[in-house]
MOPAC internal coordinates of N, CA, C and O (Angstrom, degrees):
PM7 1SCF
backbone

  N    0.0000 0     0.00 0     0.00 0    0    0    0
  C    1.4492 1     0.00 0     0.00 0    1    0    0
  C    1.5224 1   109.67 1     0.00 0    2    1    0
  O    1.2310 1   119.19 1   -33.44 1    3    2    1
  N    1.4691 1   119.16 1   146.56 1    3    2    1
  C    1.2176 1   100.27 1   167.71 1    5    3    2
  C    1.6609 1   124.47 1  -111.49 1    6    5    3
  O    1.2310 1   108.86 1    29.76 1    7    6    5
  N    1.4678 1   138.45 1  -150.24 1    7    6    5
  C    1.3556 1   124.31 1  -178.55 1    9    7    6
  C    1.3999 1   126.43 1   -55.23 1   10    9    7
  O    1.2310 1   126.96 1   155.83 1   11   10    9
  N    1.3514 1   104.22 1   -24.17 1   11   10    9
  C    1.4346 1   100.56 1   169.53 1   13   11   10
  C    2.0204 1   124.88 1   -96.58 1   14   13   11
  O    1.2310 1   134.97 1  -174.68 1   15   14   13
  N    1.0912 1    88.65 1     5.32 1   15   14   13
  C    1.7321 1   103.34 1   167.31 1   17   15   14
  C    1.5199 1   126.21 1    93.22 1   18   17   15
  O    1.2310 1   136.90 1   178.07 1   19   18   17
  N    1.9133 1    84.87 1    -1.93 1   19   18   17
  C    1.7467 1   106.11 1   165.61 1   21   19   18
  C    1.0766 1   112.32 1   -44.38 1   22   21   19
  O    1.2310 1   117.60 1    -9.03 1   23   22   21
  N    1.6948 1   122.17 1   170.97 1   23   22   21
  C    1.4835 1   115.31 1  -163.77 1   25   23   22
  C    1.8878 1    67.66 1  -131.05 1   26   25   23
  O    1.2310 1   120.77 1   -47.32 1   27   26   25
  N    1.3277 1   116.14 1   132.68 1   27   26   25
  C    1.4493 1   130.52 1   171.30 1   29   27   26
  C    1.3608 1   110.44 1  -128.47 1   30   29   27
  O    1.2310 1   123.85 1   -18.03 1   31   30   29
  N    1.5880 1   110.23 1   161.97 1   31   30   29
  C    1.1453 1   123.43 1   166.51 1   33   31   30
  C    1.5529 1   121.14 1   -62.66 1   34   33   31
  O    1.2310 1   129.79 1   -78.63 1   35   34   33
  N    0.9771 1    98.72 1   101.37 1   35   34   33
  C    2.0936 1   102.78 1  -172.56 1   37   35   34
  C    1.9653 1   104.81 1   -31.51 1   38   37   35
  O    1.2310 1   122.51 1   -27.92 1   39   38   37
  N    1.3964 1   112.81 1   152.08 1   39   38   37
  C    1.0355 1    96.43 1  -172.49 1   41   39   38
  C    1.5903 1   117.38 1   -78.89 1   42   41   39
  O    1.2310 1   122.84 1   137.67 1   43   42   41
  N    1.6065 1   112.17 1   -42.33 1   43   42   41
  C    1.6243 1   135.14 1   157.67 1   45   43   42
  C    1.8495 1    87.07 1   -19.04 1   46   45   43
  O    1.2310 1    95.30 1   170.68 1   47   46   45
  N    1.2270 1   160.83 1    -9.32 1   47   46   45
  C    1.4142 1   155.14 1  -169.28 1   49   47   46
  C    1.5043 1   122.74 1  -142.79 1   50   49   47
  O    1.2310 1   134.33 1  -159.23 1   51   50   49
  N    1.7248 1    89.90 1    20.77 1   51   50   49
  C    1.8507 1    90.67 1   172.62 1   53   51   50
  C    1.2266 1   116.27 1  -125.92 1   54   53   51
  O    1.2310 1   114.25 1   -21.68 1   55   54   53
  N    0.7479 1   128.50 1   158.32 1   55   54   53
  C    1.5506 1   135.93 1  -173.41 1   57   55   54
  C    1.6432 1   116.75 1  -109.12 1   58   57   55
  O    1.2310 1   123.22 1  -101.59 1   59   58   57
  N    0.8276 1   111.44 1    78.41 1   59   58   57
  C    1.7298 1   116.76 1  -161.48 1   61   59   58
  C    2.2378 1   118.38 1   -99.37 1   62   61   59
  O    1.2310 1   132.27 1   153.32 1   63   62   61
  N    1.5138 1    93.91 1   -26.68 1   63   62   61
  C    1.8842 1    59.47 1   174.93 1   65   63   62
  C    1.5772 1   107.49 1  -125.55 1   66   65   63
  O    1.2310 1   125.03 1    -6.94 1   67   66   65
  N    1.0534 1   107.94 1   173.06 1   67   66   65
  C    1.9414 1   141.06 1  -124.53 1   69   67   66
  C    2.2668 1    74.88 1   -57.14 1   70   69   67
  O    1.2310 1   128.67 1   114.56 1   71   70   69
  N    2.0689 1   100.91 1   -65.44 1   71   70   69
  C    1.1269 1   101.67 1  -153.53 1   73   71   70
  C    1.6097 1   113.38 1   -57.72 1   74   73   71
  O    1.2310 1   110.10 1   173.69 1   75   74   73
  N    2.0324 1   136.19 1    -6.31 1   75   74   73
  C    0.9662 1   113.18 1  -144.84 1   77   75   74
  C    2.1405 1    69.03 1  -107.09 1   78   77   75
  O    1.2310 1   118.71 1   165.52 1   79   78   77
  N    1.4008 1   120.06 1   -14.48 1   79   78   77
  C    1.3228 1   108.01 1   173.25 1   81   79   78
  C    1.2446 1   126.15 1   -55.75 1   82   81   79
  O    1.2310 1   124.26 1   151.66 1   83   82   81
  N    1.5075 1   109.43 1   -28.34 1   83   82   81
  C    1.5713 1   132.12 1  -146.01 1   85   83   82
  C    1.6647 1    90.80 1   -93.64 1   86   85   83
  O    1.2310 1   110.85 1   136.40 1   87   86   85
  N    1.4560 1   134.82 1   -43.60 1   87   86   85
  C    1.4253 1   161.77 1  -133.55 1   89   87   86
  C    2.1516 1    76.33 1   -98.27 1   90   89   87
  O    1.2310 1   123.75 1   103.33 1   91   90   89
  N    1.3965 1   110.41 1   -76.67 1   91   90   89
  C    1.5617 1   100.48 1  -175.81 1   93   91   90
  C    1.4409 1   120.61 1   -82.93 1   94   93   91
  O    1.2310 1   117.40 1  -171.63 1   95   94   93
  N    1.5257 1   122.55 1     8.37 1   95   94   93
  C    1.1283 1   110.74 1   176.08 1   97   95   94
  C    2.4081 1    98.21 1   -93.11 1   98   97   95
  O    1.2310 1   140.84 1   160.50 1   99   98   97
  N    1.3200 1    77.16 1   -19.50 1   99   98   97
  C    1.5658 1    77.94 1   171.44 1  101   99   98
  C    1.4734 1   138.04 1   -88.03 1  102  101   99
  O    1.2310 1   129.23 1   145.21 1  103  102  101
  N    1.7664 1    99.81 1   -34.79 1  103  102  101
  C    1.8396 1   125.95 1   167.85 1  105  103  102
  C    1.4943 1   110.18 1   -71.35 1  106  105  103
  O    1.2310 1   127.61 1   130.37 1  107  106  105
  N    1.4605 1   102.96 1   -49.63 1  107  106  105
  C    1.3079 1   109.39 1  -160.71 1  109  107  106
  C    1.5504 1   121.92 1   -51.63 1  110  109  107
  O    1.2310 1   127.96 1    -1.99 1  111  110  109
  N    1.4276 1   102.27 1   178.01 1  111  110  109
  C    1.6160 1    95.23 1  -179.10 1  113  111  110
  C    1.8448 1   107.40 1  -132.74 1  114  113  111
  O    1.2310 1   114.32 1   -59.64 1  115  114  113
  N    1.3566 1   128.36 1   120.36 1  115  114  113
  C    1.1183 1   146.07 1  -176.04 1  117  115  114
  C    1.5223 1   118.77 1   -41.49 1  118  117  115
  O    1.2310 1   114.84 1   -29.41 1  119  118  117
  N    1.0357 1   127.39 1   150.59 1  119  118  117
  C    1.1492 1   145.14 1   172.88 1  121  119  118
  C    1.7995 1   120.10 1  -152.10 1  122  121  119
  O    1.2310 1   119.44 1   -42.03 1  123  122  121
  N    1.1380 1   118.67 1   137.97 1  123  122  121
  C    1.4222 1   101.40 1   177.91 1  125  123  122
  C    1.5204 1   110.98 1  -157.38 1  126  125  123
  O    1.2310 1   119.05 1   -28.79 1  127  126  125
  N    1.5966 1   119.41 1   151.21 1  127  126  125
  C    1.4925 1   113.43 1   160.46 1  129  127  126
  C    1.5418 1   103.38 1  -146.94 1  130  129  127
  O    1.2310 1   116.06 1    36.86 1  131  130  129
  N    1.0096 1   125.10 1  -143.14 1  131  130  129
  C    1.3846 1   123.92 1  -148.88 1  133  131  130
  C    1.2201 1   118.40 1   -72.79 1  134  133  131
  O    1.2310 1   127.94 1   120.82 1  135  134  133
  N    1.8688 1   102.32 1   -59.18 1  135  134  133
  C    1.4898 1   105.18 1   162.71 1  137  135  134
  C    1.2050 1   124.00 1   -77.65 1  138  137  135
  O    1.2310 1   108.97 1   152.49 1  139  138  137
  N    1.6202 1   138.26 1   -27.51 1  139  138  137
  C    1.3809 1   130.33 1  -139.78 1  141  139  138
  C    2.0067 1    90.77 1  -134.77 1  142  141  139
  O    1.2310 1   131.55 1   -48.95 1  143  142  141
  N    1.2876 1    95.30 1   131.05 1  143  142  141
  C    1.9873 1    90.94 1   136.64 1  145  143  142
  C    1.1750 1   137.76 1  -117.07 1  146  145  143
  O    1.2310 1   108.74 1   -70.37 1  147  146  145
  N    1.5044 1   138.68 1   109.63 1  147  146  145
  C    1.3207 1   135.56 1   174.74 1  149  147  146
  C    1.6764 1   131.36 1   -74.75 1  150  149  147
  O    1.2310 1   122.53 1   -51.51 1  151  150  149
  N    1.0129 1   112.75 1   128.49 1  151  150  149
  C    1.0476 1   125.58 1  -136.85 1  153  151  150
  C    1.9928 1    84.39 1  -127.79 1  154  153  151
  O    1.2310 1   121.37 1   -82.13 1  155  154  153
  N    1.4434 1   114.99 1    97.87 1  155  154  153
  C    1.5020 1   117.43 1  -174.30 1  157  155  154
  C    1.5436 1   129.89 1  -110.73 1  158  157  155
  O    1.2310 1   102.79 1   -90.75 1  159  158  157
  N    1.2937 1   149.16 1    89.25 1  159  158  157
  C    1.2871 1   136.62 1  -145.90 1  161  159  158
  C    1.6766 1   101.35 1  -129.17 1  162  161  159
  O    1.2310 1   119.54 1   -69.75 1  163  162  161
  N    1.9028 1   118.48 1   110.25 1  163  162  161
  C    1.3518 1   116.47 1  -148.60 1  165  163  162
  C    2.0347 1    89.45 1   -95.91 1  166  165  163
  O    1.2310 1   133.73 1   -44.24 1  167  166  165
  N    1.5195 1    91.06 1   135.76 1  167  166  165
  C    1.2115 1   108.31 1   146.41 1  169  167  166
  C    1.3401 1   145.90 1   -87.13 1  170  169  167
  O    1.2310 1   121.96 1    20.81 1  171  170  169
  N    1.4600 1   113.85 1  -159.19 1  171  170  169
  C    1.5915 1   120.09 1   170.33 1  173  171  170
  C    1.4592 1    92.00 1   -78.83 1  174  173  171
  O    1.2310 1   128.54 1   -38.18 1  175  174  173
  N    1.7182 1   101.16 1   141.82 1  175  174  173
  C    1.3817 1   121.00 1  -174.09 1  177  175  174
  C    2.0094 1   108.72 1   -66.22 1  178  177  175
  O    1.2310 1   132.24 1   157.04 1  179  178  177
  N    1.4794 1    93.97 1   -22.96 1  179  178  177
  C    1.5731 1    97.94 1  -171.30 1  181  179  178
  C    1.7387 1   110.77 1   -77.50 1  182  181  179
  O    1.2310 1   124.56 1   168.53 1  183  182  181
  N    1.2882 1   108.85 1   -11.47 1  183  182  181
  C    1.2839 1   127.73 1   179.75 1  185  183  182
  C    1.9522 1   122.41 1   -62.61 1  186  185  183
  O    1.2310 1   116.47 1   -35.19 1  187  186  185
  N    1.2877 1   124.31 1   144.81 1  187  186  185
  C    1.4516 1    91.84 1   170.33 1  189  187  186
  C    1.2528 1   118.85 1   -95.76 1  190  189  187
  O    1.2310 1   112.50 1   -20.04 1  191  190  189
  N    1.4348 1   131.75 1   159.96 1  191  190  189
  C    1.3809 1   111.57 1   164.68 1  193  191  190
  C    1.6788 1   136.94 1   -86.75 1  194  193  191
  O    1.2310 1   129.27 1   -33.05 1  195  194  193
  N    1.0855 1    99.74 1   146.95 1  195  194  193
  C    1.6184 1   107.25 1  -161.66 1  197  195  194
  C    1.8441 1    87.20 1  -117.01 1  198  197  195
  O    1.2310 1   140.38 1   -33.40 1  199  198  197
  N    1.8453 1    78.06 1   146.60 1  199  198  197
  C    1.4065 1   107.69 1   158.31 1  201  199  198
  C    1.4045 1   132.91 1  -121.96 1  202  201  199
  O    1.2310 1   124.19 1   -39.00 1  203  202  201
  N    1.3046 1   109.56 1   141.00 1  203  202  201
  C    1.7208 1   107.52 1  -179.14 1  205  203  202
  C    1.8410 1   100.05 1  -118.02 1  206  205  203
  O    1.2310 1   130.71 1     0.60 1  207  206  205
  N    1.0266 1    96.94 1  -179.40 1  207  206  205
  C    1.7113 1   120.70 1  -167.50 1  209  207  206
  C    1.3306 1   121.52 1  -154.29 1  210  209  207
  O    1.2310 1   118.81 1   -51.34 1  211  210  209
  N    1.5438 1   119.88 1   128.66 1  211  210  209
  C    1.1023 1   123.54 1  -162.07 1  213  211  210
  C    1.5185 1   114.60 1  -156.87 1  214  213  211
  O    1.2310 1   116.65 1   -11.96 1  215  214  213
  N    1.2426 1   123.97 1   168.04 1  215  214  213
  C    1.8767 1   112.10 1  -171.64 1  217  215  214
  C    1.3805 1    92.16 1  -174.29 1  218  217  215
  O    1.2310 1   133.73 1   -34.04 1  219  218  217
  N    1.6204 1    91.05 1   145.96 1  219  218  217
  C    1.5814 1   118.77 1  -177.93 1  221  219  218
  C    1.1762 1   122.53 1   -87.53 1  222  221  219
  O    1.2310 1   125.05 1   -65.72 1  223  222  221
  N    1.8585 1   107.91 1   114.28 1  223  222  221
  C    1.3239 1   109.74 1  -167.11 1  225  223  222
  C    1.3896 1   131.51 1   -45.14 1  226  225  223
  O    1.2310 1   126.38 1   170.38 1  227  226  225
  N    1.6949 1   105.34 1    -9.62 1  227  226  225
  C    1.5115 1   113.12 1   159.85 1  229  227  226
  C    1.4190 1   124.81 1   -60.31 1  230  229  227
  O    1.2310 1   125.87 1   165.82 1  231  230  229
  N    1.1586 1   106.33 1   -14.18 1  231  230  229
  C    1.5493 1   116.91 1  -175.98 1  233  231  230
  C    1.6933 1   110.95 1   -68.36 1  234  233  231
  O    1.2310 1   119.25 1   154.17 1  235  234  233
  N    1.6308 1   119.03 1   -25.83 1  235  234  233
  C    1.5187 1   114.94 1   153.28 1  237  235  234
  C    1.8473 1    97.86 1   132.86 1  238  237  235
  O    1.2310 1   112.08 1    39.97 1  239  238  237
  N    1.1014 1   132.55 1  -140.03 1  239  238  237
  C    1.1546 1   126.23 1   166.38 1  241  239  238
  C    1.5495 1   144.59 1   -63.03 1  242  241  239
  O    1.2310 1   114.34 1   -45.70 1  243  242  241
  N    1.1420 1   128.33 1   134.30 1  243  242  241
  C    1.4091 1   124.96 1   170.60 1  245  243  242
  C    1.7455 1   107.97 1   -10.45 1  246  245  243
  O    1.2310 1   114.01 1   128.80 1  247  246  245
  N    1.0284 1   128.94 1   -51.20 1  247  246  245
  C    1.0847 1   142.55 1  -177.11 1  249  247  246
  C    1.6510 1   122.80 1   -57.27 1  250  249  247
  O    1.2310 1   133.57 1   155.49 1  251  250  249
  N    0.9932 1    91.38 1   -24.51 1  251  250  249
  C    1.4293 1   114.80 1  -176.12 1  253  251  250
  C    1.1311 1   128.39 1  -104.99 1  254  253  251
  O    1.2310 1   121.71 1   148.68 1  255  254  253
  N    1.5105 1   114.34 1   -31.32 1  255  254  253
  C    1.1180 1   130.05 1   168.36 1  257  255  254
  C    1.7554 1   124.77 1   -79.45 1  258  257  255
  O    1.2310 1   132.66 1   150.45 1  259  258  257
  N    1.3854 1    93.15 1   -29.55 1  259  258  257
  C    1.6821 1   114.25 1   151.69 1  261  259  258
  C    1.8409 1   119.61 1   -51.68 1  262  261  259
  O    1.2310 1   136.84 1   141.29 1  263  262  261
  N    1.0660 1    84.99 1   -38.71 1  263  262  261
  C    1.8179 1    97.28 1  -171.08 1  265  263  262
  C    1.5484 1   100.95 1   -81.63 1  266  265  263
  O    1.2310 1   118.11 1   127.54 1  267  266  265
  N    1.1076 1   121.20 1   -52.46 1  267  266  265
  C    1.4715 1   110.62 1   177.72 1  269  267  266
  C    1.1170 1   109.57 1   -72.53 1  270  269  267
  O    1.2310 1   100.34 1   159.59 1  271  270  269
  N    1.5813 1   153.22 1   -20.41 1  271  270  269
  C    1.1154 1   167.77 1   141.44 1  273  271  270
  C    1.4479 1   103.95 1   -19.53 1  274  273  271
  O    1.2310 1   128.14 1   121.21 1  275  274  273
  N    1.4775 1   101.93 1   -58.79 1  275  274  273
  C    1.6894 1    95.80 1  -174.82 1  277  275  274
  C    1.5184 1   115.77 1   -77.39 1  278  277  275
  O    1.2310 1   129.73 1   161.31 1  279  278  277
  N    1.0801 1    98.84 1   -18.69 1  279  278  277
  C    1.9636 1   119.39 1  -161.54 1  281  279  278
  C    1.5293 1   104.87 1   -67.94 1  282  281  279
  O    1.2310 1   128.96 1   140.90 1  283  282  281
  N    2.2595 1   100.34 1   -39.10 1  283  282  281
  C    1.6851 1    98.44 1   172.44 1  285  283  282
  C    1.2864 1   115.41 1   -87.71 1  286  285  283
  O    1.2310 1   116.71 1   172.09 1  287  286  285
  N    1.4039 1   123.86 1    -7.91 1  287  286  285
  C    1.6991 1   116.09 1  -166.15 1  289  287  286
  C    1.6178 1    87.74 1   -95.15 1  290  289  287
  O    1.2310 1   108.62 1   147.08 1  291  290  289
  N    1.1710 1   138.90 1   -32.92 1  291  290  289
  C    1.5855 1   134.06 1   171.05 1  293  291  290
  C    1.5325 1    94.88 1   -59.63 1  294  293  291
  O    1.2310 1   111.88 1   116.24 1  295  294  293
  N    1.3138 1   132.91 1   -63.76 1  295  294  293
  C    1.5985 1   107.58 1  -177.99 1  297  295  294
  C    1.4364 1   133.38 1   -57.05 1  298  297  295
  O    1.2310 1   130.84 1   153.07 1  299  298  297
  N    1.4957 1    96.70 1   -26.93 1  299  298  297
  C    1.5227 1    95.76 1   175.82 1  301  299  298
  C    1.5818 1    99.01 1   -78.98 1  302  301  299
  O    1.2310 1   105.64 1   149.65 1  303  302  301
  N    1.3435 1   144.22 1   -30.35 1  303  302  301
  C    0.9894 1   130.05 1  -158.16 1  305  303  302
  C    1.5698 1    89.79 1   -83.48 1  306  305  303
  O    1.2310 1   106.14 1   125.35 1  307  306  305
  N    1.1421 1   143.34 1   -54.65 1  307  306  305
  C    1.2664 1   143.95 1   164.65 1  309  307  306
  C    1.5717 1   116.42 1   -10.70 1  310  309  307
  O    1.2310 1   122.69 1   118.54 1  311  310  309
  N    1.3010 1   112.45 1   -61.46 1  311  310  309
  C    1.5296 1   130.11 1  -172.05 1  313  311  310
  C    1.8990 1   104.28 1   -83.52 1  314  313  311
  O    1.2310 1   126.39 1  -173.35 1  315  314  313
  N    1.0700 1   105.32 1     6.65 1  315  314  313
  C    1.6237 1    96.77 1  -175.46 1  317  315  314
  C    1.2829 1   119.23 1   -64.91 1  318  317  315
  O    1.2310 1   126.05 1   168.23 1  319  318  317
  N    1.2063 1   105.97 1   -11.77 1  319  318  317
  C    1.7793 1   116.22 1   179.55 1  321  319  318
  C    1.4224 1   115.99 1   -81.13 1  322  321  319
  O    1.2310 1   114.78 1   146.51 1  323  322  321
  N    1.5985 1   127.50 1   -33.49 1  323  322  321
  C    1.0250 1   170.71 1   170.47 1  325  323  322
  C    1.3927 1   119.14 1   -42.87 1  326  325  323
  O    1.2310 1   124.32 1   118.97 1  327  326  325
  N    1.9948 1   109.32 1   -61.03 1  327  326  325
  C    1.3328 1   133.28 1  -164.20 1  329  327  326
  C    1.5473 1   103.43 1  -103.22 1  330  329  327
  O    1.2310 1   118.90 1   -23.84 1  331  330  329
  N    1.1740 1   119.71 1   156.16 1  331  330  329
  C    1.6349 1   122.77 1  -174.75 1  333  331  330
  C    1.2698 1   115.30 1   -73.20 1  334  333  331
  O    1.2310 1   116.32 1   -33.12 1  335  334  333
  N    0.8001 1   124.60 1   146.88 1  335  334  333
  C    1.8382 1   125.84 1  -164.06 1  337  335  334
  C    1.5525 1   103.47 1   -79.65 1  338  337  335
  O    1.2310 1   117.16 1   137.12 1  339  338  337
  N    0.6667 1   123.02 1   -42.88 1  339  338  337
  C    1.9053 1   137.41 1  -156.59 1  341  339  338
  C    1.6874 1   122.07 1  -118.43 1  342  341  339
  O    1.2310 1   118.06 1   -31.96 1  343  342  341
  N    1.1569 1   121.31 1   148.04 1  343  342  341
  C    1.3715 1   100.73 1   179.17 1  345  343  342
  C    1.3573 1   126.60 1   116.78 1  346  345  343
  O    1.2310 1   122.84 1   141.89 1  347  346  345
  N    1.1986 1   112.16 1   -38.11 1  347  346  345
  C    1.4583 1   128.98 1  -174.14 1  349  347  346
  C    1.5018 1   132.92 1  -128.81 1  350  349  347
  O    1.2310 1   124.59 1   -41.70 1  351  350  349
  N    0.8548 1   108.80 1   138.30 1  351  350  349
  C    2.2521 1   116.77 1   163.78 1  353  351  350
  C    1.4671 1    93.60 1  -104.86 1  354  353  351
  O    1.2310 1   116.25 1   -49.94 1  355  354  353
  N    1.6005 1   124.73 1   130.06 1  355  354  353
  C    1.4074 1   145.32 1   153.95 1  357  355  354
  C    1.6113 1   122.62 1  -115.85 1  358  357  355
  O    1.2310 1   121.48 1   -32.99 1  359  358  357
  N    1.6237 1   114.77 1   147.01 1  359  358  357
  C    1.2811 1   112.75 1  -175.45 1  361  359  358
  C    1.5790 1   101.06 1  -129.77 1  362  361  359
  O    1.2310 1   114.20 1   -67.61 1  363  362  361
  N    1.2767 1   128.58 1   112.39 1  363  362  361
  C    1.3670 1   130.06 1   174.15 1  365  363  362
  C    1.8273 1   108.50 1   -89.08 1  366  365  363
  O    1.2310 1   116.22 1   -83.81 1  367  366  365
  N    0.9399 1   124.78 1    96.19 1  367  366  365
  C    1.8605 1   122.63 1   154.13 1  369  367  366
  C    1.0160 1   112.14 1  -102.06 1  370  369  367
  O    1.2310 1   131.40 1   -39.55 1  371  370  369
  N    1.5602 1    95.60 1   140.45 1  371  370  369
  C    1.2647 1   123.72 1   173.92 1  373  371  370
  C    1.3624 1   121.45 1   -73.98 1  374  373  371
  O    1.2310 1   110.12 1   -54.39 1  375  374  373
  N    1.8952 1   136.17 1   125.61 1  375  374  373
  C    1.2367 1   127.56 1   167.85 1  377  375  374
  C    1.3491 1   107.79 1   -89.67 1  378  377  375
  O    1.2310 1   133.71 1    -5.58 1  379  378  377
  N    1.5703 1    91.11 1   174.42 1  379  378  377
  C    1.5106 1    95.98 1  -177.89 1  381  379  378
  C    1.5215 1   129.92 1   -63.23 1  382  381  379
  O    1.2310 1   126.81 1  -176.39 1  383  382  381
  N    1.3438 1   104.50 1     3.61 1  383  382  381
  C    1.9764 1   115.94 1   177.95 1  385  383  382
  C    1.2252 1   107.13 1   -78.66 1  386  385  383
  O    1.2310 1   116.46 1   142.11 1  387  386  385
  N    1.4206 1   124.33 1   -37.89 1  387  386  385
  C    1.1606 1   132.69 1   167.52 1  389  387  386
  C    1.3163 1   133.05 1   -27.90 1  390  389  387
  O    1.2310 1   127.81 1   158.46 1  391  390  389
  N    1.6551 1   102.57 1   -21.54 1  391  390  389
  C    1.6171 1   100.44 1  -162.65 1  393  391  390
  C    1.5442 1   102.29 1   -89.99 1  394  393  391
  O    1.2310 1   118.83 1   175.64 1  395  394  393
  N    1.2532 1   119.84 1    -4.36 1  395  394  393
  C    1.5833 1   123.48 1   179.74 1  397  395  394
  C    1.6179 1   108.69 1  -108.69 1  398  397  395
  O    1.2310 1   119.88 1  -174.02 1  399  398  397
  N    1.3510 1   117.83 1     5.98 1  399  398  397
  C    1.4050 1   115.61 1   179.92 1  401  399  398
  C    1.6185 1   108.36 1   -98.37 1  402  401  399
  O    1.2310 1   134.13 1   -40.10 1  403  402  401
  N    1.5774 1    90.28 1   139.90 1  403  402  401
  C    2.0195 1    97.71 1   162.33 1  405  403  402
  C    1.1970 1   119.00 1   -85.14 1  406  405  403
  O    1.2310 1   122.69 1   -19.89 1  407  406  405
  N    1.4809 1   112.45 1   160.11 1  407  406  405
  C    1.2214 1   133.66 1  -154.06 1  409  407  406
  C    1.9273 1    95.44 1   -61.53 1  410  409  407
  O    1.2310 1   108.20 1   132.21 1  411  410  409
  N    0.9830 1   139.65 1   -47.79 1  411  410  409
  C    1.3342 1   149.84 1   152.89 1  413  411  410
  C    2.0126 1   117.13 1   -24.56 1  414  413  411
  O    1.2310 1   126.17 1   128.63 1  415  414  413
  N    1.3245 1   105.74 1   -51.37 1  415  414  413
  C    1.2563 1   109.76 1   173.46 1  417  415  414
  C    1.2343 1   123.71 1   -75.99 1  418  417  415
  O    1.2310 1   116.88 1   158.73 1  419  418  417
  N    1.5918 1   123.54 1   -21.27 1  419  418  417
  C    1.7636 1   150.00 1   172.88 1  421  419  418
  C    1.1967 1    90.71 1   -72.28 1  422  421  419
  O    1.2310 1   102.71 1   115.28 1  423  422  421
  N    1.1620 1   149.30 1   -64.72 1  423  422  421
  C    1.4701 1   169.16 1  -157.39 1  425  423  422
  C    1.5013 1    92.14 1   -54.30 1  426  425  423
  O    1.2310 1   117.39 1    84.64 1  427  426  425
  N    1.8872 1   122.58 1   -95.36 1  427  426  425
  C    1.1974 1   145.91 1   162.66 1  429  427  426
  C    1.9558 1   114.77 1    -3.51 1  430  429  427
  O    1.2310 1   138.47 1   122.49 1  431  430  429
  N    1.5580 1    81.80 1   -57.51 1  431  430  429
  C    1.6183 1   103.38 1  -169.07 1  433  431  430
  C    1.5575 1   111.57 1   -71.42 1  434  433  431
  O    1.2310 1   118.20 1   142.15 1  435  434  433
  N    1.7782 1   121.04 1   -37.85 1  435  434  433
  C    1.6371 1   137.47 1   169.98 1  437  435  434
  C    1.6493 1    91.91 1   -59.29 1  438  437  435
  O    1.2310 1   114.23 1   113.70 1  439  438  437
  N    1.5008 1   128.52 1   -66.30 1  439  438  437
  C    1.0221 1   128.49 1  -159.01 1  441  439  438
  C    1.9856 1   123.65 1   -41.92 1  442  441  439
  O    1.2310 1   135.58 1   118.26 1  443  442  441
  N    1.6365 1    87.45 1   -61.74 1  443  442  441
  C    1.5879 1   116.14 1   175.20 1  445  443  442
  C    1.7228 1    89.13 1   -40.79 1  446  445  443
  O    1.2310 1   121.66 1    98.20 1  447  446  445
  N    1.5140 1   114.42 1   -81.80 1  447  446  445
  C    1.2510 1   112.10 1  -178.77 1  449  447  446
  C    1.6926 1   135.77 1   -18.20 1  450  449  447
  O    1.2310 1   131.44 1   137.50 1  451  450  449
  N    1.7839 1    95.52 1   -42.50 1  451  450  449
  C    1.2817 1   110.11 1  -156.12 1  453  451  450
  C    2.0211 1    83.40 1   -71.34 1  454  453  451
  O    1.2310 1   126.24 1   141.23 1  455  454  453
  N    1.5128 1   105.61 1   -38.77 1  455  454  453
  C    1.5264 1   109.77 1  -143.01 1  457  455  454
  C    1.6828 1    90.02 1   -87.31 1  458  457  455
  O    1.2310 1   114.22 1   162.23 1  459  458  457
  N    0.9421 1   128.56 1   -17.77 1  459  458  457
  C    1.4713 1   133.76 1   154.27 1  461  459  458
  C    1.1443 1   117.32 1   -41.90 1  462  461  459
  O    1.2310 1   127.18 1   110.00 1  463  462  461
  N    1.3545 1   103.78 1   -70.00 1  463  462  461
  C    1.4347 1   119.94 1   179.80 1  465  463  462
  C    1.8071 1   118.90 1   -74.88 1  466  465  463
  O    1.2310 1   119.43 1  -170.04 1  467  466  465
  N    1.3795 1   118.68 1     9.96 1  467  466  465
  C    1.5512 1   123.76 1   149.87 1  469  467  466
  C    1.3167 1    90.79 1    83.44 1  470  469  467
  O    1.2310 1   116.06 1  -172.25 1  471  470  469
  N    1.5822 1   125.08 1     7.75 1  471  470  469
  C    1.8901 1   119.20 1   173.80 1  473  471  470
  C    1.6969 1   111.64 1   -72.49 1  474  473  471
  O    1.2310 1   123.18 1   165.95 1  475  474  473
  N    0.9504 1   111.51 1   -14.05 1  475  474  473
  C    1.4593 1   109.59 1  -176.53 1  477  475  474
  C    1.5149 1   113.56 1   -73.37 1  478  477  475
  O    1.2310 1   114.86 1   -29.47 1  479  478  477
  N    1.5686 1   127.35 1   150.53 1  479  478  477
  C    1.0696 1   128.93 1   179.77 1  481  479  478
  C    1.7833 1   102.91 1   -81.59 1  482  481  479
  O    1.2310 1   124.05 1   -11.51 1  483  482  481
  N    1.2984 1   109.83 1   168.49 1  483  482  481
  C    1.3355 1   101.94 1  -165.64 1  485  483  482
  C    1.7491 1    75.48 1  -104.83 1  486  485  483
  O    1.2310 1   138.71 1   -21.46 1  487  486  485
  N    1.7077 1    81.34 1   158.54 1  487  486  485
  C    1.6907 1   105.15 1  -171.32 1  489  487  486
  C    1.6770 1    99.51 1   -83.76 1  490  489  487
  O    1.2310 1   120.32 1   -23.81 1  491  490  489
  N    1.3885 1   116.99 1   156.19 1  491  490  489
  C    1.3900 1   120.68 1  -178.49 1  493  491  490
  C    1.5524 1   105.23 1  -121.03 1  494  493  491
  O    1.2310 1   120.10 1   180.00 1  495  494  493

């Protein structure tokens, strides 16, 4: 949580400057469905995994692109229990379908991705 008692994406799980985006938008390996593309580039297992966030200027104004911005880092933060702790750099963008989806279908749509992409912990 942070000072105001929001529940956030821990920071140890973000992916924040330009060159480590540039490193998996180039290594990484694709995934995609309607709303989202994931964008996955595997590390050392001792590592944590981080997420970044991103959206297609088709998606409409700054404003907007903010809003779906938050809409995927709340799903991923949602699913953190879900996805493997370690191991990985991920990039979620938003397409332009996105702009008519609820926060529930962003959620659904990150997930599929995640379980595509072999991030999910295996169920016991």
């Amino acid at each position: 949580m942070d000072a105001a008692g929001i529940k956030v994406l821990p920071k140890e799980h973000r992916l924040t400057s330009s060159r480590d985006f540039e490193i998996v938008y180039k290594r990484g390996k694709g995934y995609v469905n309607r709303l989202l593309v994931l964008r996955v580039l595997w590390r050392e297992e001792s590592q944590p995994a981080r997420f970044g966030f991103s959206t297609s200027p088709k998606i409409g104004s700054s404003a907007a692109r903010n809003r779906v911005k938050r809409q995927i880092r709340e799903a991923v933060r949602s699913l953190l229990g879900e996805i493997k702790k370690t191991g990985f750099d991920a990039i979620l963008v938003g397409r332009p379908a996105i702009k008519e989806a609820n926060f529930w279908s962003i959620r659904d749509a990150a997930r599929q991705l995640f379980e595509e992409a072999g991030l999910l912990r295996e169920r016991s």
